[in-house]
FIKERO-985251 format. One record per residue (C-alpha): residue in three letters; x, y, z. Coordinates in pm, whole numbers, plus 50000, padded with zeros to 5 digits. Each point is the difference from the previous one (the first is absolute). Layout:
<nodes>
ALAXYZ/...
</nodes>
This chain:
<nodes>
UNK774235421541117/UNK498765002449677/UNK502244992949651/UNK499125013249739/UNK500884982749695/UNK500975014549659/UNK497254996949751/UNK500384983149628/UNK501125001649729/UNK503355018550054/UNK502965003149744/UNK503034982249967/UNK501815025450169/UNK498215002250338/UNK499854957249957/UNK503705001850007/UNK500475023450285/UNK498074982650181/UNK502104968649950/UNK503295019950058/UNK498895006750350/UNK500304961950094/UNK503584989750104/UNK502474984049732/UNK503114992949900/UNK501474995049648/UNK500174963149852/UNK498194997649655/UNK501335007249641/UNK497075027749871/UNK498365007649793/UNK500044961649906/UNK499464999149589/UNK496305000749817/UNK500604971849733/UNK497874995149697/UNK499484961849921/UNK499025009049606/UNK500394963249898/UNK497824985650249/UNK497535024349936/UNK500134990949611/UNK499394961550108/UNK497545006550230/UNK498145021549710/UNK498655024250348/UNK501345028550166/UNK503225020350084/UNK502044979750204/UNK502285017850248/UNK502284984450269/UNK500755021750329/UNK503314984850050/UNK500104999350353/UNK502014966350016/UNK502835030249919/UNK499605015450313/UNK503744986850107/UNK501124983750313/UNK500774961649952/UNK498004994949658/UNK497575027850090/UNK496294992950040/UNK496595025550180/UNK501274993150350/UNK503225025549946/UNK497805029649994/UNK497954984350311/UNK503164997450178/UNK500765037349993/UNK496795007450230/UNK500214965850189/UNK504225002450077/UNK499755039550083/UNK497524988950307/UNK502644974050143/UNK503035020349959/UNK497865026150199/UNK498964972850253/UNK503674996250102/UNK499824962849864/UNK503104984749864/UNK498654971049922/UNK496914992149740/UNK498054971949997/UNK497904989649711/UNK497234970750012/UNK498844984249635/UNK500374972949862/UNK502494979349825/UNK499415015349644/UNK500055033750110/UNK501405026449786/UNK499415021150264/UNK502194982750233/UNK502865007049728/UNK499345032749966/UNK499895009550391/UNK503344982950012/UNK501865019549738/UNK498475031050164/UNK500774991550355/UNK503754998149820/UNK500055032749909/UNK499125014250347/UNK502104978650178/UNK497014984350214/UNK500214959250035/UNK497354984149826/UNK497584968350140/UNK497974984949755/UNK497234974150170/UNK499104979249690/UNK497024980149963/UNK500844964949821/UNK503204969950058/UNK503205004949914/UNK500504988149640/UNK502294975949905/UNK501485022649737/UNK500275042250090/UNK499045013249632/UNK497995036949959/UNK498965026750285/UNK501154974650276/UNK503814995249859/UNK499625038350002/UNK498775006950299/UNK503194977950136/UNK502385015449755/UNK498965035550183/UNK501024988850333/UNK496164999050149/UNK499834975250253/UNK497274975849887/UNK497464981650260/UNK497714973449845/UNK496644993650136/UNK497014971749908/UNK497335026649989/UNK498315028450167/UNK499764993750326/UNK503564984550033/UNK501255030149798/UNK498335027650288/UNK501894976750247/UNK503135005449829/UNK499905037149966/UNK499255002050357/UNK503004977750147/UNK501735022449708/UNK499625030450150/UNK500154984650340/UNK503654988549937/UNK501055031449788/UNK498985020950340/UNK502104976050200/UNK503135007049759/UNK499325034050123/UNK498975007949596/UNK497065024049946/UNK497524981249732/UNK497085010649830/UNK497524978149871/UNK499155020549668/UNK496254976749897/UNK498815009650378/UNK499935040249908/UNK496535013149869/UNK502635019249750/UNK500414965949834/UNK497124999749783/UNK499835036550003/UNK503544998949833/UNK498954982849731/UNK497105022949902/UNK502435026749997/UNK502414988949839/UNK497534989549686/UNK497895037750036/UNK503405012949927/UNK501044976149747/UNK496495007249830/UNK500445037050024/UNK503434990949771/UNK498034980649768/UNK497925028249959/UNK502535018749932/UNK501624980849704/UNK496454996849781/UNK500455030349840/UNK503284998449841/UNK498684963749879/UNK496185015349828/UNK498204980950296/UNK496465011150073/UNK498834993550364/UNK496844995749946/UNK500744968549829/UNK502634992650217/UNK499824961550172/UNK502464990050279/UNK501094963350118/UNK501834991550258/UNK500734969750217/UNK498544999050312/UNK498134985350314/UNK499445028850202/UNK503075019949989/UNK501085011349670/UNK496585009449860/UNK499315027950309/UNK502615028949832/UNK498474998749646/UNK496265002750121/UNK500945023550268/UNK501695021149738/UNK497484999249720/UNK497005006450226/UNK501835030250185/UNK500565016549658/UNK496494987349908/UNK500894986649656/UNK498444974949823/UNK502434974149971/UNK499154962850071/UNK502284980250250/UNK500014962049960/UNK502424976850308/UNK500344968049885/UNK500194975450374/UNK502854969549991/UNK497934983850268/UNK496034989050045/UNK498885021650258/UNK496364995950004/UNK499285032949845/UNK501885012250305/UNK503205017349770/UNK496515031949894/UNK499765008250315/UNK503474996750140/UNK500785027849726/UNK497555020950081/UNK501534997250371/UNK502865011749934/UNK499005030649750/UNK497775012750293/UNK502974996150263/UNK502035015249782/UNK497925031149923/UNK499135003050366/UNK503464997050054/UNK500655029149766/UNK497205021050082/UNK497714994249705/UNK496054996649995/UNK499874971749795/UNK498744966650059/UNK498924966349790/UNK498304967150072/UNK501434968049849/UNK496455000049771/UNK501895027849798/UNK503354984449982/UNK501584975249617/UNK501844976550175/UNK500164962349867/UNK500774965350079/UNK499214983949663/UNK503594997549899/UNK501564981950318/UNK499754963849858/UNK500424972150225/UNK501625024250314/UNK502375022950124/UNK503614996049833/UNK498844975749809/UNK499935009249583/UNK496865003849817/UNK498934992849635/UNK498985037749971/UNK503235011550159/UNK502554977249808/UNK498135014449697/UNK500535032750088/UNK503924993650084/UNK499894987549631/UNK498575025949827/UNK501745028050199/UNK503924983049975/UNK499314990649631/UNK498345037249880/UNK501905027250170/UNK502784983650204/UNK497625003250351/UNK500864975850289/UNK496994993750183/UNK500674973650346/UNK497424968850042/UNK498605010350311/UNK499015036649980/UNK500305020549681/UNK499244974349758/UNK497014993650160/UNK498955040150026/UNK501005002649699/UNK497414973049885/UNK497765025050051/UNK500785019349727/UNK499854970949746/UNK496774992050084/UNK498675029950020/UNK500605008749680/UNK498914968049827/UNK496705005650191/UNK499655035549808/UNK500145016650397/UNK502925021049820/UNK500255010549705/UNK502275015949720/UNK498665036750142/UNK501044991550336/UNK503824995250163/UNK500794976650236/UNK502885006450281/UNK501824968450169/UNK501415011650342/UNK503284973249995/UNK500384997550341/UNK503294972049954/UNK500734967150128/UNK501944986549748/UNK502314976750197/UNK497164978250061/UNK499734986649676/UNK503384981750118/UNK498034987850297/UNK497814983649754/UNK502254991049695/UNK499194961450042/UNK496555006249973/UNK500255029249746/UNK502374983049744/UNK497864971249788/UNK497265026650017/UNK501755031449856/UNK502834984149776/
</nodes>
């Protein structure tokens, strides 16, 4: 049988409908704050400077993965599972943030954590244990599948019902969702502040996951606004198309005749420094200038490093003072006590 898909550009509206079809339940604080950062801007000498403060979203210190949880809980709850297992690694603010919501819905929590156990429990990890989420350490990928597995394996034994939330295609799709909808209430708060969309710019943290819901958004309401996901890992040039993967499986998903090739996708590596959750000179810059202008907490290992993006974009002219730039906080602030050791000659 043939689908037919819904042609584009369609409104807000029907873009929110169609979202509202998809089950949920109700975890995040919204609409999360649109917060001018008019210092900054004045030391940068560039554009508007907004912050989308979605590290408000509530739920353990907040952070983007509350409003994925809404789509990605709904589907276990409706799976009969009482039991949710999560598999990230050992900085995760995701693995916080599945925790707290777990909590709320009275589901056990497993959280299958790439990385050793630390000598001292600081950030998202002495979270994750303050939550009651039972915690499973693993030396890498491979040993991390095996885990899940005997996981489940033993959970099933106990006579427990678990689900195994990264193994649904609704995983990524979640995500996308979650950040269409979230753009749609961006969209919504420009007016009030004089923003013009056609100079609109939006940044955002992300490696394939976060970036889908803003370019899914803006190209279904076919406006001209430029999306730029800043990767906290080398990828190879991998992170352009792994975005574009998951705004076509989520329009497909939705119903939507739209589709994009990694070739049309802003997504960088240039601000990752010497790895993953390790700080860079362009992120501890960026903590800097956003703590000591407007009072912003940005975390070493993802928003100070999308938020790089911004800085240097402007000092290369790519925005100017005609244009506004949007910074889609997505959280994580408990890792800068992960990283205090390393953080404090360099920041004090």
């Amino acid at each position: 049988m043939t689908t037919t898909l819904t042609e584009i550009p369609i409104t807000a509206e029907q873009l929110q409908a169609l979202i509202d079809r998809v089950p949920r339940v109700e975890l995040a604080f919204k609409p999360t704050p649109l917060e001018e950062l008019p210092r900054l801007s004045r030391v940068l000498g560039g554009p508007r400077i907004f912050a989308k403060r979605d590290d408000l979203t509530g739920l353990a210190f907040g952070g983007n993965k509350v409003r994925n949880l809404e789509f990605r809980l709904a589907e276990a709850i409706n799976a009969g599972a009482d039991t949710v297992i999560m598999f990230v690694d050992i900085l995760s603010n995701s693995a916080r943030q599945t925790a707290a919501a777990a909590n709320r819905f009275d589901l056990k929590c497993v959280l299958v954590l790439t990385g050793r156990p630390p000598a001292q429990v600081t950030g998202n990890l002495f979270v994750d244990y303050l939550l009651g989420a039972e915690v499973i350490f693993a030396d890498d990928a491979a040993e991390q599948r095996r885990a899940v597995d005997h996981a489940v394996a033993r959970l099933q034994a106990e006579g427990r019902r678990p689900f195994v939330l990264n193994d649904s295609p609704l995983f990524g799709i979640a995500a996308a969702l979650a950040y269409a909808e979230a753009t749609l209430e961006l969209l919504s708060q420009l007016a009030p502040q004089g923003i013009d969309p056609s100079h609109l710019h939006l940044y955002i943290s992300s490696t394939g996951k976060g970036q889908p819901g803003l370019e899914l958004a803006v190209r279904a309401l076919g406006l001209p606004i430029q999306v730029t996901g800043s990767a906290v890992r080398y990828t190879d040039g991998q992170a352009k198309a792994w975005v574009a993967q998951g705004v076509n499986a989520a329009a497909a998903f939705l119903g939507l005749n739209l589709q994009v090739n990694g070739a049309e996708i802003d997504n960088r590596d240039r601000y990752v420094g010497p790895g993953y959750g390790i700080p860079s000179e362009a992120g501890l810059e960026a903590m800097r200038l956003a703590a000591r202008t407007d009072g912003l907490l940005l975390d070493p290992v993802y928003t100070s490093k999308a938020f790089a993006a911004i800085i240097d974009d402007t000092r290369q002219g790519r925005l100017t003072a005609a244009d506004t730039a949007v910074y889609v906080h997505t959280g994580g602030l408990p890792l800068m006590f992960n990283l205090a050791d390393q953080l404090g000659s360099l920041l004090i």
